[in-house]
N, C-alpha and C positions, 0 to 999 in steps of 0.2 A: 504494500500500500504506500502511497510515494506522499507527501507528505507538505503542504502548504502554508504559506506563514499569512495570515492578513494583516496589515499595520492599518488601520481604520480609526479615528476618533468619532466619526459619528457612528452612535449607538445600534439606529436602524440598516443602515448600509453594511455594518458589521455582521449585526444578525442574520441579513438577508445572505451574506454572500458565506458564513461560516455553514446556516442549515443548507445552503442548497450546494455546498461542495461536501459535508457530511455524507447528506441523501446521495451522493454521486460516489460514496466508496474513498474520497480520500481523507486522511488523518489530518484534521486542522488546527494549527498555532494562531491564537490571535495576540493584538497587543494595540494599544488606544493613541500611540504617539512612536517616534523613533526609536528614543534611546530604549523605550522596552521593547522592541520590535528590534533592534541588532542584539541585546540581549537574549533575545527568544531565537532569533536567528542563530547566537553562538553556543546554544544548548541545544537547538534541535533540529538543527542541518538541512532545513527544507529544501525540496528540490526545484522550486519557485517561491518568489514573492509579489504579493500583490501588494501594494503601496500606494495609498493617497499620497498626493505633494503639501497640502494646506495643513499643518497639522501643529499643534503646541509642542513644545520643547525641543525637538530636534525634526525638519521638516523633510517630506517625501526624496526631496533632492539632494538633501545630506546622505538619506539612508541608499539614493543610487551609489551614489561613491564611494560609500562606505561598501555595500555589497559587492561592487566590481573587482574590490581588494582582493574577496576570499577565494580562496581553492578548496574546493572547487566550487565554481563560481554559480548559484545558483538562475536560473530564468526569472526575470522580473516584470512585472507589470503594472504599468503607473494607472494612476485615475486620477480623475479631478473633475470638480463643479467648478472650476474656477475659484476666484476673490478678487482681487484689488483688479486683476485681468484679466482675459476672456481665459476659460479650461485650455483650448488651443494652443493658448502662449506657454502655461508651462508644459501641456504634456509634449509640445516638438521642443524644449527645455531638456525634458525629463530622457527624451528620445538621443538626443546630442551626448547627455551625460553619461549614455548605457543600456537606458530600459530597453526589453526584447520589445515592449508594445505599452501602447498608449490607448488608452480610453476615456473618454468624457462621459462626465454622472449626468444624468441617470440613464444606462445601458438595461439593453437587457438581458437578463440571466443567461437564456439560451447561448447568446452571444460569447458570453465571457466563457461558458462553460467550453464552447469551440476552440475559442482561443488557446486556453488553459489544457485541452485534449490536443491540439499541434501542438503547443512549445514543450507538453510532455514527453512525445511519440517517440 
C-alpha cells in the first residue's frame, strides 16, 4: 500500500481528500501546515505529496524545496485557491520550484485521484 502525505490547513479540503484517498486503498499522512508536514514526511516516507502553497508557519513553496532535497525524492503535488494572487500565479510558482503537478481548489476528486494513479504507476 504506497502511502501519501497531505499538508492541508483547511479542515474540509483535508477531510475530503484524506477519506476519499483512504476509500481508494492508500495509507494517508496528514498535517495542517509545513513544518508538521516535513516532519511527517521524515517519519513516514510517503511516496507523494500533496501540498497546499497558502498555508501558516512554513508555506507550500518552502515545503517544494525542502522535498526536492530528499532521497528518495518523493512525487509532489501542489494546490491552491489562491490569496493575495490568482491560484495560477503560485501553482506555475510551485511548478518552477519542482512540483510533479499543479492544481487549482476547488478540483474534482475524480480528477486528483487520476492524477495521483499516473505519478504512482
Amino acid at each position: 500500500m504506497k502511502s501519501i502525505l497531505i499538508i492541508e490547513d483547511n479542515e474540509n479540503m483535508l477531510q475530503m481528500m484524506c477519506d476519499l484517498l483512504g476509500r481508494s486503498g492508500y495509507a494517508v499522512v496528514t498535517a495542517t501546515d509545513g513544518v508538521q508536514g516535513l516532519k511527517a514526511f521524515r517519519t513516514h516516507s510517503p511516496a507523494l505529496v500533496i501540498t497546499d502553497i497558502i498555508m501558516p508557519d512554513k508555506e507550500g513553496l518552502e515545503v517544494i524545496m525542502e522535498l526536492n532535497k530528499q532521497q528518495p525524492r518523493p512525487k509532489i503535488i501542489a494546490v491552491s485557491g489562491g490569496g493575495i494572487l490568482e491560484p495560477q500565479t503560485y501553482l506555475s510558482l510551485a511548478r518552477k520550484l519542482g512540483a510533479d503537478h499543479a492544481m487549482a481548489k476547488p478540483f474534482r476528486p475524480a480528477e486528483l485521484l487520476s492524477l495521483i494513479e499516473r505519478l504512482l504507476a
